[in-house]
ROROBA-932320 format. One record per residue (C-alpha): residue number from 1; residue in three letters; x, y, z. Coordinates in pm, whole numbers, plus 50000, padded with zeros to 5 digits. Each point is the difference from the previous one (the first is absolute). Layout:
<site NUM; ALA; <X; Y; Z>> ...
END
This chain:
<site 1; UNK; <50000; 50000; 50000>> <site 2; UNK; <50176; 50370; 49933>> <site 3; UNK; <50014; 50263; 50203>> <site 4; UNK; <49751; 50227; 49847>> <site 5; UNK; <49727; 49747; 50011>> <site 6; UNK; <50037; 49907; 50358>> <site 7; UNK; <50005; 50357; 50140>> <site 8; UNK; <49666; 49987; 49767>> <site 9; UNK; <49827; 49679; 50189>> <site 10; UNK; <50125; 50197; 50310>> <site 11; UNK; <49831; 50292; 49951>> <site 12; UNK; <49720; 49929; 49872>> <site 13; UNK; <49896; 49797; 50286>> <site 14; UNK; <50034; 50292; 50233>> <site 15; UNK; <49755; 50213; 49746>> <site 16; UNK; <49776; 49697; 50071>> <site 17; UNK; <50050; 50007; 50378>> <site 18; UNK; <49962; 50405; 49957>> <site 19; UNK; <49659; 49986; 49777>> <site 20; UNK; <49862; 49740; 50260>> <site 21; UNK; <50067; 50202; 50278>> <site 22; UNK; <49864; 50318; 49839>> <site 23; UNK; <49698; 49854; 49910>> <site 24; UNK; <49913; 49859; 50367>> <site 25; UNK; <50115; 50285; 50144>> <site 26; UNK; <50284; 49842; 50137>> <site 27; UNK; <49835; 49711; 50171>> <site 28; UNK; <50163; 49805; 49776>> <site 29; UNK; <50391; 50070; 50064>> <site 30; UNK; <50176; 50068; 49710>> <site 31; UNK; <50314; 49781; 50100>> <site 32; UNK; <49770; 49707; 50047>> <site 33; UNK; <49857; 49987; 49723>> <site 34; UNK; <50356; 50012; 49794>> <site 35; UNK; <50138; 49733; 50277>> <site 36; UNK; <49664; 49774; 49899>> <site 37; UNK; <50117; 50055; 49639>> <site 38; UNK; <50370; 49907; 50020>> <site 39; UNK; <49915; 49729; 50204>> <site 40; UNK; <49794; 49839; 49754>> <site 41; UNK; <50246; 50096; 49711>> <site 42; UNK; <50264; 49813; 50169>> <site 43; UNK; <49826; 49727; 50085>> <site 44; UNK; <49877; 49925; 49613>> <site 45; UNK; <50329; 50083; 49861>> <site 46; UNK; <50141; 50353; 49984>> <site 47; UNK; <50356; 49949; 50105>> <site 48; UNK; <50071; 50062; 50400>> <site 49; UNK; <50290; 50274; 49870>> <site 50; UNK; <49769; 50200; 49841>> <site 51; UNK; <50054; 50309; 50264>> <site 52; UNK; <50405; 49945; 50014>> <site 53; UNK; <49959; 50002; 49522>> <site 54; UNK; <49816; 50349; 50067>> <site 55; UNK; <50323; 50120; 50133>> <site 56; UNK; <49835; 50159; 50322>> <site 57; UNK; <50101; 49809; 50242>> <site 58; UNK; <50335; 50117; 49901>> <site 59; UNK; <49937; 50358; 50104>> <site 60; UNK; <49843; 49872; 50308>> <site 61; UNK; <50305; 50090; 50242>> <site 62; UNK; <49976; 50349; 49824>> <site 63; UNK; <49610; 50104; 50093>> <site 64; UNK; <49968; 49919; 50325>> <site 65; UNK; <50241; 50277; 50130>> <site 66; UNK; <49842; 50196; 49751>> <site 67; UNK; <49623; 49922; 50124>> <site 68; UNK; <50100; 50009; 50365>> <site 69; UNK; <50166; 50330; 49971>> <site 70; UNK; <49683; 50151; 49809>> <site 71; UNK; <49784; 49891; 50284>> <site 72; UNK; <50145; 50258; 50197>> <site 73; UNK; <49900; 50250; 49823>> <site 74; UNK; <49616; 49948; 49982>> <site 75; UNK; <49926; 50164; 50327>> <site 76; UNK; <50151; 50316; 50163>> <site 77; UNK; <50006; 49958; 50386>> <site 78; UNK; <49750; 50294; 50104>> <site 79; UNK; <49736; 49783; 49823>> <site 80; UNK; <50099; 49769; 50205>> <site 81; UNK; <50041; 50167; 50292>> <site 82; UNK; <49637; 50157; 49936>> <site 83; UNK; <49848; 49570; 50024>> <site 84; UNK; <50252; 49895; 50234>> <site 85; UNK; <49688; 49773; 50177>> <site 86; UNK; <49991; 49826; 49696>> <site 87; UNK; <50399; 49959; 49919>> <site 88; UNK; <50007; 49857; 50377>> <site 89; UNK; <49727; 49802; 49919>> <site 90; UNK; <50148; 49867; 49714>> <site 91; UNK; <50305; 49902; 50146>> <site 92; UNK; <49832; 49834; 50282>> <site 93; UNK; <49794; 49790; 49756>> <site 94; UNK; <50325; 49792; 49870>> <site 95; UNK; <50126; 49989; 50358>> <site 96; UNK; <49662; 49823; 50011>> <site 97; UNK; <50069; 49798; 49632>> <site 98; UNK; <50360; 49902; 50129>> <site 99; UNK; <49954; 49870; 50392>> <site 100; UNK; <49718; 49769; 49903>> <site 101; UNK; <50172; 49875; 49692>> <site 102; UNK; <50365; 49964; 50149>> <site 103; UNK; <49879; 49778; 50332>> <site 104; UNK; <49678; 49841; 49865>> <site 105; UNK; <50012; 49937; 49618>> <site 106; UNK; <50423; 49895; 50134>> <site 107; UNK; <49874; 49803; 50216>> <site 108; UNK; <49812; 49784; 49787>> <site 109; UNK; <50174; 50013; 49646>> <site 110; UNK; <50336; 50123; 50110>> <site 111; UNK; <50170; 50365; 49959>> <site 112; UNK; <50050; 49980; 49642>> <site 113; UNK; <49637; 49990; 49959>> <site 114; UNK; <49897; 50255; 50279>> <site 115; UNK; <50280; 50226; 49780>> <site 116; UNK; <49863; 49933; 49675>> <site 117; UNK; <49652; 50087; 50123>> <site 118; UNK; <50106; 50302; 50217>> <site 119; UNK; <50165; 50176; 49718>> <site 120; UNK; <49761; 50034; 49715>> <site 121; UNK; <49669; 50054; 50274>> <site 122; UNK; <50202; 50310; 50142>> <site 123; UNK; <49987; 50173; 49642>> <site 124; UNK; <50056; 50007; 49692>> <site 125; UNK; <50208; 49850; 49700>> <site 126; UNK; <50324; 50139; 50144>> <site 127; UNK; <49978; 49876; 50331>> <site 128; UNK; <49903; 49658; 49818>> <site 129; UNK; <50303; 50034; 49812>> <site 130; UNK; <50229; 49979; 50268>> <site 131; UNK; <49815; 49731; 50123>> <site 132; UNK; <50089; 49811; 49694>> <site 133; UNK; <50331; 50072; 49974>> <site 134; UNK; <50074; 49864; 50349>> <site 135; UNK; <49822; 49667; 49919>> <site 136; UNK; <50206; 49961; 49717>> <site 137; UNK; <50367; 50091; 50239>> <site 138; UNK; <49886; 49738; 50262>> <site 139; UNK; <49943; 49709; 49681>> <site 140; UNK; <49634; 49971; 50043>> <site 141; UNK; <49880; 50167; 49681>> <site 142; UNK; <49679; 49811; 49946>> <site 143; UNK; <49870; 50237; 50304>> <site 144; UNK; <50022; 50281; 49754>> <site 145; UNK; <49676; 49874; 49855>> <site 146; UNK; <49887; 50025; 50371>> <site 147; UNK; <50084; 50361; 49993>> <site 148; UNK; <49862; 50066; 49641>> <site 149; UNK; <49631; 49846; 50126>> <site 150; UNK; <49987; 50193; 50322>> <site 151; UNK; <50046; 50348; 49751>> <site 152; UNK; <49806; 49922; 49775>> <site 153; UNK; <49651; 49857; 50222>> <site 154; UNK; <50059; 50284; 50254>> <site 155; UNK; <49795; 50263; 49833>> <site 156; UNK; <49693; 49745; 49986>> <site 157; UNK; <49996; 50033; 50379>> <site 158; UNK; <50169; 50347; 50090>> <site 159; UNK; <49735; 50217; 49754>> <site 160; UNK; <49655; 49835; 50097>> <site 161; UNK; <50114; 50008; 50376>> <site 162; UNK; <50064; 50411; 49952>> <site 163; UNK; <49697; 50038; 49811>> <site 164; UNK; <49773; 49866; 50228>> <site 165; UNK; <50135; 50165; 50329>> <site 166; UNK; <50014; 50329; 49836>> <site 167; UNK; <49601; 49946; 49912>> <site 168; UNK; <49957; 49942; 50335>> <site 169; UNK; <50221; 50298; 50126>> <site 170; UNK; <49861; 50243; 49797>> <site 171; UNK; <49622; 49917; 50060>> <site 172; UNK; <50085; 50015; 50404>> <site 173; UNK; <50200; 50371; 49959>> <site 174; UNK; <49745; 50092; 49756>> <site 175; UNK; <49852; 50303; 50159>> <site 176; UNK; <50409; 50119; 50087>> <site 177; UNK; <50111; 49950; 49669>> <site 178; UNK; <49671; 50213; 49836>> <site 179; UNK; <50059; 50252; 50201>> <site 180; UNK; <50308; 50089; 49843>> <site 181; UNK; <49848; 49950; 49600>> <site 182; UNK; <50120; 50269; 49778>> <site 183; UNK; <50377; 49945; 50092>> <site 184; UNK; <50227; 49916; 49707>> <site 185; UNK; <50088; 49628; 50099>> <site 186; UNK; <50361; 50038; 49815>> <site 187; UNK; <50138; 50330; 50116>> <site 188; UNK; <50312; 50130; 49825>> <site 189; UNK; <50319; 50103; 50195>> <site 190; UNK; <50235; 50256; 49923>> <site 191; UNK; <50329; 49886; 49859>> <site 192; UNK; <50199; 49945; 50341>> <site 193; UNK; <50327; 50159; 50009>> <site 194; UNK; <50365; 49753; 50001>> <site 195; UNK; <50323; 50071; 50108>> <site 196; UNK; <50070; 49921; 49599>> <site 197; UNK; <49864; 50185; 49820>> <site 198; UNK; <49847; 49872; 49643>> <site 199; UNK; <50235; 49967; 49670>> <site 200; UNK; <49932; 50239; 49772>> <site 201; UNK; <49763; 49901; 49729>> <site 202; UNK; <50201; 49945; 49712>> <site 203; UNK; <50209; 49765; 50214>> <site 204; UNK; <49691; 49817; 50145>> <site 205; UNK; <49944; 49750; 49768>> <site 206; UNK; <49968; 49591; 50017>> <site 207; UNK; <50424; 49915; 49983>> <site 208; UNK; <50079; 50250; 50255>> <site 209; UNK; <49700; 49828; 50224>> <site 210; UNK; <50144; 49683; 49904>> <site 211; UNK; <50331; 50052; 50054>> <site 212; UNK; <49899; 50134; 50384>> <site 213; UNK; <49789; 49669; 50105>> <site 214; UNK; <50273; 49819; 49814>> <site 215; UNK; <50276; 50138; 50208>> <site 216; UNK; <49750; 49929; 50332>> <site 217; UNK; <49967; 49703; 49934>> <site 218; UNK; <50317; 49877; 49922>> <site 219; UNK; <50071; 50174; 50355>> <site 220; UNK; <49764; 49792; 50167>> <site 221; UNK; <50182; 49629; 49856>> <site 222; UNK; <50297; 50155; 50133>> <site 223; UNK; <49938; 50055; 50297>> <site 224; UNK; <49789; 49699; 50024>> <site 225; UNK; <50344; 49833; 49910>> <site 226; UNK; <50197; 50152; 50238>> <site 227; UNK; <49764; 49859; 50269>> <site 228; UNK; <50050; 49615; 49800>> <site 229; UNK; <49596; 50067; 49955>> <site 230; UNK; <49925; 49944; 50359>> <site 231; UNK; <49795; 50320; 49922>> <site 232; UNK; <49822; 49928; 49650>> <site 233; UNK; <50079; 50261; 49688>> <site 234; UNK; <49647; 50064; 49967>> <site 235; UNK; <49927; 50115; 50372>> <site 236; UNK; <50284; 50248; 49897>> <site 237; UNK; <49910; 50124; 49721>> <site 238; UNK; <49657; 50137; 50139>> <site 239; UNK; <50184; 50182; 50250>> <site 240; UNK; <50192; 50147; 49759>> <site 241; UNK; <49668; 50066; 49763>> <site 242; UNK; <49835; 50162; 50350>> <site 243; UNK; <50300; 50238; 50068>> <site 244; UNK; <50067; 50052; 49627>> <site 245; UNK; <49681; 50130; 49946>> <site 246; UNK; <49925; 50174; 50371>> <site 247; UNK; <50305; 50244; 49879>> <site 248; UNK; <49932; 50018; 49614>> <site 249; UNK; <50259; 49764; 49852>> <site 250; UNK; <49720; 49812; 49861>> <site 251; UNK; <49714; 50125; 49810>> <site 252; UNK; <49680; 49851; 50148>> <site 253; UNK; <49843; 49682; 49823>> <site 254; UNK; <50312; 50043; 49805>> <site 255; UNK; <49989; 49715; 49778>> <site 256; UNK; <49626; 50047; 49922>> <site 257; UNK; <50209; 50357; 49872>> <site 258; UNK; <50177; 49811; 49788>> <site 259; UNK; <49790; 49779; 49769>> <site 260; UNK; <50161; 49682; 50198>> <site 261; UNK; <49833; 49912; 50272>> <site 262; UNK; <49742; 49706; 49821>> <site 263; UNK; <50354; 49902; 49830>> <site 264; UNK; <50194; 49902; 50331>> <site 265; UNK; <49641; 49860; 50115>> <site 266; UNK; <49988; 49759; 49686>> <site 267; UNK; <50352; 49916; 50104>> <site 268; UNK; <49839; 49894; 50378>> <site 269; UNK; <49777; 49840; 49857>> <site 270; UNK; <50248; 49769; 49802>> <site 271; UNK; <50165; 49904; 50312>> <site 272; UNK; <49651; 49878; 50155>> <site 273; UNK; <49888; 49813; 49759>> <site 274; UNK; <50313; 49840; 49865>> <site 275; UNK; <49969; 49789; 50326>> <site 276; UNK; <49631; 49890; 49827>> <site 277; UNK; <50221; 49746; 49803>> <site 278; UNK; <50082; 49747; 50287>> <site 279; UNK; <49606; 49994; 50103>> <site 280; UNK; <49918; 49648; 49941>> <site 281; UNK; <49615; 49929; 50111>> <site 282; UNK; <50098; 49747; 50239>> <site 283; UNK; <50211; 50306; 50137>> <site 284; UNK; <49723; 50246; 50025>> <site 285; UNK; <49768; 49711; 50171>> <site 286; UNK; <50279; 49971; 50269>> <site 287; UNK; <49981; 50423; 50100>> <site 288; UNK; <49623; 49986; 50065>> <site 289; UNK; <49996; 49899; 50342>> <site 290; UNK; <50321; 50263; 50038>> <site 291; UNK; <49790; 50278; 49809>> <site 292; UNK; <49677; 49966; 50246>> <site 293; UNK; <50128; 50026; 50280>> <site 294; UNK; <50292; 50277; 49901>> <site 295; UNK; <49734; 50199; 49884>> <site 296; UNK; <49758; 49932; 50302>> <site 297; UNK; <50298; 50101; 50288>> <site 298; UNK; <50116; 50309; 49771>> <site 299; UNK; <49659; 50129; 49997>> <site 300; UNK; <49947; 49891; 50334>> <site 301; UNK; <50305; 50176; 50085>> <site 302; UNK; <49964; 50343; 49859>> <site 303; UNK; <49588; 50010; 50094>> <site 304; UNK; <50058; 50030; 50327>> <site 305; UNK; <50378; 50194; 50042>> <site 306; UNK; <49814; 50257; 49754>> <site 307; UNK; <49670; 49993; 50264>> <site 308; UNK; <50229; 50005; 50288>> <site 309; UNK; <50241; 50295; 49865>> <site 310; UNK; <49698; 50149; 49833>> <site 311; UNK; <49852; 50004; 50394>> <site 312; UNK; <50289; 50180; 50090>> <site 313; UNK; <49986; 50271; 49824>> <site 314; UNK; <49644; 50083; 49945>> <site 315; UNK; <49932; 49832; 49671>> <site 316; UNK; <49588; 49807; 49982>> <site 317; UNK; <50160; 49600; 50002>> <site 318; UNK; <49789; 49987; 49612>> <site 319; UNK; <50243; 50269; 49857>> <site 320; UNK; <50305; 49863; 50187>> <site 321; UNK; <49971; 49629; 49863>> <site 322; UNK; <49922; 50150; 49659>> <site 323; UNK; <50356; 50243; 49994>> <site 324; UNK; <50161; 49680; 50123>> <site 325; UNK; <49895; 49766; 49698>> <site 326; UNK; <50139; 50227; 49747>> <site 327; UNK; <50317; 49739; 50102>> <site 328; UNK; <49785; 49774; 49775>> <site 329; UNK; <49942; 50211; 49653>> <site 330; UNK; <50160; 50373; 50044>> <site 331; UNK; <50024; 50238; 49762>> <site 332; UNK; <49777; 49999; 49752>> <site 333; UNK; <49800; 49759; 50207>> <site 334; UNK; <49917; 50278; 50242>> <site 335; UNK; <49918; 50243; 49800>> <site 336; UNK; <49792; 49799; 49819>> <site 337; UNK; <49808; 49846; 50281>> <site 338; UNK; <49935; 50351; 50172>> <site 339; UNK; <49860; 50123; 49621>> <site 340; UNK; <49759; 49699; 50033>> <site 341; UNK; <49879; 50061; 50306>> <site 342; UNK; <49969; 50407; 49909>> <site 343; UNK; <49748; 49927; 49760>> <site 344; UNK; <49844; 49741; 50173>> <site 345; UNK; <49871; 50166; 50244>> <site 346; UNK; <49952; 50344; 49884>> <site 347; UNK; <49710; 50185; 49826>> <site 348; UNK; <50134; 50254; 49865>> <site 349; UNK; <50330; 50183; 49913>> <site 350; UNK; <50036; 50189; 50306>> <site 351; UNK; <49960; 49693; 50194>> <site 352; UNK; <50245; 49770; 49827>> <site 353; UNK; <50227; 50292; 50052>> <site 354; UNK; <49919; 49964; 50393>> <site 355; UNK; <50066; 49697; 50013>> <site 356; UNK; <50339; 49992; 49790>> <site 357; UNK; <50088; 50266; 50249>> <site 358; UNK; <49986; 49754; 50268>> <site 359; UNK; <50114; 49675; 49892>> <site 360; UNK; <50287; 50112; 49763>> <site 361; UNK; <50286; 50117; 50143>> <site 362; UNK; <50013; 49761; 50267>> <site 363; UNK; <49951; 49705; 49762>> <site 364; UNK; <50287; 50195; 49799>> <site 365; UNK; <50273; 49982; 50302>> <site 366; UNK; <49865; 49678; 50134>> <site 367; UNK; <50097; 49884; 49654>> <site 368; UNK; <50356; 50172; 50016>> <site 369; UNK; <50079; 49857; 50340>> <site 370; UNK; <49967; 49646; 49914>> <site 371; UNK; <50056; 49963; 49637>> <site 372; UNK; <50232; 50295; 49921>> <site 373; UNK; <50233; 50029; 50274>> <site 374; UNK; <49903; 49740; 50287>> <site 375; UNK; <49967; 49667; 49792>> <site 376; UNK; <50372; 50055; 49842>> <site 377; UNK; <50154; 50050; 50395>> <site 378; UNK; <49787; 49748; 50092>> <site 379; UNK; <50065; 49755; 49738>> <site 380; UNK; <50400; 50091; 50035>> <site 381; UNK; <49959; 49934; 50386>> <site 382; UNK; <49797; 49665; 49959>> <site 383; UNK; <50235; 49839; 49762>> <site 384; UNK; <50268; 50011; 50216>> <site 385; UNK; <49877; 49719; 50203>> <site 386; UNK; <50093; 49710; 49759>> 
END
């Protein structure tokens, strides 16, 4: 098979995955759908290399740094500071995710498992990533399936769960959240000041952007050497997006700035389901049991550290467990989710807008705190127990 034509088969399974998803308004995850696919293709005869003849899984060392680094840009930290409920939420929720997982789930199916489980059900495709990468170091790849089927089923648990208790929160604060109708629910900030200030235009363009998350995250394997990756490259490098970005190095969404953000996400992509190829169904059968009850403890887990630190700190125990899941689909998952629910329950314009208001931006941060920023630590911390 050449080149060209894999990368074809490739991608046009993840337009599949994408028009699915689109059309059942992301009830349906995309990355399922493709995974379904795949699996099928290799089982009736596309050849198991198809991912490594595309060529991407060649460039796979180069976009996580890049990805990871990116990340750090998305948010500044007075929006964070502005939810920090829901970022502490957040955080609790995979404290939640990982203490169930690492005694329970270990207990039964051993820590490679709990690991394998832990790191994709804390976030997203990055933090299941480094899950993968460790199962292959420790010379039990066929748990990189393991990882692969926790990302991809998440979302069919994570998004109904968030729907549902943000139904319910809304109709209880209904009366609290009308009152305030007529508010724009996405307010726009003025540009905050940095200690760097912006390139001048003609020098702001998509190499010069390149070049600076290039040069960050080369830093961050570096450094990640120096330590002999007892701290993992990809908990650096989001440090280094954060401060980047905090003091203007770093444009925000940068590589969303520069045309190549989808790019280095096709390249992710490659790396997940490359592993697809060793999924025999005799394999599969054998993670059910595994899947169940990882999925049962996680959300087990983060329900009730997200109730508990949603208690704390004044948030209704509905709208705590909800910012929690976001650990389960992120971003766009969130966004998508609070849109539903929006015009679900509204009547009219104003209302929706109410609404929005209200369930938004803390859906936004929860979101950021697991999948963004806390599922990458977390996933680096985790791993580090094989």
């Amino acid at each position: 098979m050449s080149q060209m034509l894999a990368f074809l088969i490739f991608v046009a399974a993840l337009a599949v995955g994408e028009i699915v998803s689109s059309l059942t308004r992301a009830r349906v995850p995309s990355l399922l759908v493709a995974m379904v696919i795949f699996l099928i293709g290799f089982w009736v005869g596309l050849p198991k290399n198809l991912v490594e003849t595309s060529g991407l899984l060649a460039l796979a060392g180069l976009a996580t740094p890049m990805i990871v680094t990116h990340m750090g840009t998305l948010m500044s930290l007075k929006q964070v500071a502005q939810q920090w409920k829901s970022f502490v939420i957040g955080i609790g929720a995979l404290v939640g995710v990982g203490v169930l997982l690492l005694t329970i789930l270990n207990a039964i199916y051993g820590m490679p498992i709990a690991v394998a489980a832990a790191c994709p059900i804390s976030g997203g495709i990055v933090a299941a990533l480094i899950g993968m990468d460790t199962m292959k170091a420790i010379g039990q790849p066929q748990l990189q399936v393991l990882v692969a089927l926790f990302l991809v089923l998440q979302g069919l648990i994570g998004m109904p769960l968030a729907s549902n208790l943000l139904k319910k929160d809304v109709q209880k604060n209904w009366d609290k959240i009308m009152s305030k109708k007529g508010e724009i629910a996405e307010k726009e900030s003025k540009p905050e000041k940095k200690l760097i200030p912006p390139l001048p235009e003609k020098f702001r363009n998509p190499f010069v952007m390149l070049a600076k998350v290039a040069l960050l995250g080369w830093l961050a394997t570096l450094v990640a050497g120096l330590t002999h990756n007892a701290v993992n490259s990809s908990v650096v490098a989001i440090v280094f997006g954060l401060i980047a970005y905090y003091f203007g190095f770093l444009e925000d969404d940068v590589l969303t700035k520069t045309g190549t953000f989808n790019f280095f996400m096709l390249i992710l992509l490659g790396s997940v389901m490359g592993s697809m190829g060793q999924a025999t169904p005799q394999l599969i059968l054998s993670f059910i049991g595994p899947i169940i009850l990882g999925f049962a403890l996680g959300t087990v887990g983060m329900a009730v550290m997200s109730w508990l630190v949603g208690k704390l700190v004044g948030i209704s125990a509905g709208m705590a467990i909800a910012v929690g899941s976001t650990c389960l689909y992120g971003f766009p998952g969130n966004y998508l989710v609070v849109q539903e629910v929006a015009r679900a329950m509204s009547k009219d314009e104003d209302e929706r807008k109410a609404i929005l208001n209200y369930i938004l931006p803390p859906m936004i941060v929860g979101g950021y705190a697991t999948v963004t920023i806390g599922s990458v630590i977390f996933a680096g911390v985790v791993v580090r127990f094989l």
